[in-house]
N, C-alpha and C positions, 0 to 999 in steps of 0.2 A: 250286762244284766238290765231288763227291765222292769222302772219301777212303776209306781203309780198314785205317785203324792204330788205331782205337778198340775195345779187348776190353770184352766184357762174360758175365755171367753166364747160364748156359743157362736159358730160363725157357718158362714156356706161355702160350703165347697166347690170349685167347676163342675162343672157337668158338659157330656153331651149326648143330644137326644136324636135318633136316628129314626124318622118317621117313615111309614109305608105312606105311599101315595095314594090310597083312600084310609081312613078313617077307621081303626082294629080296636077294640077292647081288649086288646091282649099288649104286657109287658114285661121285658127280662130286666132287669136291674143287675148293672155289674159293679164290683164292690173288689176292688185289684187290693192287689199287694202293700204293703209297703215302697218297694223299690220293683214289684213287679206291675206294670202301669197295665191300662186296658188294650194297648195295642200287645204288648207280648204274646205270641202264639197262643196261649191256652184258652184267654178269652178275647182276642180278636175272631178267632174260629167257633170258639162259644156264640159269639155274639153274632157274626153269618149266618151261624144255621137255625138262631134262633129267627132273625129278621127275615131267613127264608122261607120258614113256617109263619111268618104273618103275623107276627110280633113288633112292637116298636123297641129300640134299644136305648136305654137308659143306662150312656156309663158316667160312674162317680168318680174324677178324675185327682181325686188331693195325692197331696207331696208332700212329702217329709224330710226335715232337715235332721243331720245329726243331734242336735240338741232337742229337737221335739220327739224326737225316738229314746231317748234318754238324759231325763227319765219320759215315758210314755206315761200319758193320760188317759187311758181306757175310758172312764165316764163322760169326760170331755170329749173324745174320739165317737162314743155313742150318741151323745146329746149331737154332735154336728152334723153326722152323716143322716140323722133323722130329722134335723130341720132341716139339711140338703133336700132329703128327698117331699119335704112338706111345700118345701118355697119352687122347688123343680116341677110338683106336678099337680099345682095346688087350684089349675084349671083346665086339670084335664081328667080323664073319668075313665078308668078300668077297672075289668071285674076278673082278670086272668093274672096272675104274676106267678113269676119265674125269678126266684135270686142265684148266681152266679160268683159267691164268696170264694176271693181267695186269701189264703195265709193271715193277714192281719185283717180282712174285710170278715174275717169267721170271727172274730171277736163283737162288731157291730150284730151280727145276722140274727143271734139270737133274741135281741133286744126288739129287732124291727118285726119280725113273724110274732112277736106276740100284740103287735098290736093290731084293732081291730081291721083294718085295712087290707092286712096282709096275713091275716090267722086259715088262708086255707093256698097260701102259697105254696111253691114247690123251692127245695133249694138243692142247690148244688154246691156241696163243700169242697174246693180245690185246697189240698194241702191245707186239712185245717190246726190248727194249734192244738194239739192233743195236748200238748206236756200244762197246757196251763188248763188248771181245774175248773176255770169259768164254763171254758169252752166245752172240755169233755162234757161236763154235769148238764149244761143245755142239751149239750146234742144227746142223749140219754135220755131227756126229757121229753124230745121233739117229738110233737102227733104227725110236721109234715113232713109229706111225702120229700123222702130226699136221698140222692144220694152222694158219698165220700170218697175221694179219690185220693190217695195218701201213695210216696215211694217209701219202703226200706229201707233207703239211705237217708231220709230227709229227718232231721234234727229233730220237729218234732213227734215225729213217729213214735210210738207208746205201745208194742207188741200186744198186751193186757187188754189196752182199752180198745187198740182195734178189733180186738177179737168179741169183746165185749158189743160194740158197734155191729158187728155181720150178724150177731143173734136180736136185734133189733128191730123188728115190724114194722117199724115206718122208714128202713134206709136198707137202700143198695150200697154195694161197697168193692170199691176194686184196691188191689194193693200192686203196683209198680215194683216187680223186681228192677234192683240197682236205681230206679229213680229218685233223685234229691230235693230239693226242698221248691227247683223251678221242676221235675218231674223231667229233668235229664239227665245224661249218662256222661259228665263233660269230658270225659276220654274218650267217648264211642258216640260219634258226631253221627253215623247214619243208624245208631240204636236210639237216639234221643229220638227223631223222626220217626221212627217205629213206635216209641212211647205215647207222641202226640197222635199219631193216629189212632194209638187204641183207646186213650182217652175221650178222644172229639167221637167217638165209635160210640164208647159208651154213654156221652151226653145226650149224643143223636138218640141210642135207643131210649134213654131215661123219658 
């Protein structure tokens, strides 16, 4: 179970920033997992086809230890990834962004689109934490453009609220038969490959 009574000190996170060879106003921001990092299939390939439309990529690379995960510090987890991204890109100048949240990075997301920087960004929720109220009631709230990608099988999936989410105006929404919480089938090795493509299918068209 995770809590959220453990304070900690504001700190920065790794990063790494993947520049085009001239000079873009346009950036994706990738914001991994807990234990899903940014090389994992879903936003390694997020993060290609972003940099292949002429984007620079910005991934936020923190780690988590068992003891930092429980109990979790959500306000602490927010204050850092938002000085992360202040001290990350705090001479550099875009007017494009693209967020790329997954699982535990959809807990920060909603925090950072509201600030002014980033209030006409696009997001993409990879497997976002339905079951925890923060999360849903942000994304209900959200004016941007964005869309949800959630399996069936995955824990926090919430039948109710995703249904709630697809009559939403500002979000696309796809739902993964049998995919779990990484958006595979781990009995059916060449249907989890089927999942990531139609996933990255649908980033490409978002």
């Amino acid at each position: 179970m995770i809590l959220e009574n453990q304070k900690s000190e504001v700190k920065i996170y790794p990063t790494n920033l993947i520049k085009q060879k001239e000079t873009t106003t346009k950036l994706a921001i990738i914001l991994p997992g807990a234990g899903y990092t940014s090389q994992g299939p879903l936003l390694h390939f997020s993060s290609g086809h972003y940099f292949n439309q002429g984007f620079d990529v910005l991934q936020v690379n923190y780690r988590f230890g068992e003891a930092e995960l429980n109990p979790f510090d959500a306000e602490g987890f927010n204050k850092n990834v938002i000085h992360t991204l202040e001290e990350a890109l705090k001479e550099r100048h875009y007017d494009q962004y693209v967020f790329i949240a997954k699982s535990i990075g959809t807990i920060a997301l909603p925090k950072i689109i509201k600030l002014q920087d980033y209030k006409n960004a696009s997001a993409v929720w990879l497997t976002p934490l339905l079951h925890r109220d923060d999360v849903y009631q942000a994304m209900l709230q959200t004016e941007n453009n964005s869309l949800c990608i959630i399996g069936d099988k995955d824990f926090c999936y919430r039948e109710e609220r995703f249904t709630n989410l697809e009559s939403h105006s500002a979000f696309k929404t796809l739902l993964i038969a049998d995919g779990d919480h990484s958006l595979e089938d781990k009995e059916n090795v060449l249907g989890s490959i089927d999942m990531l493509k139609h996933v990255i299918d649908n980033i490409i068209e978002f």
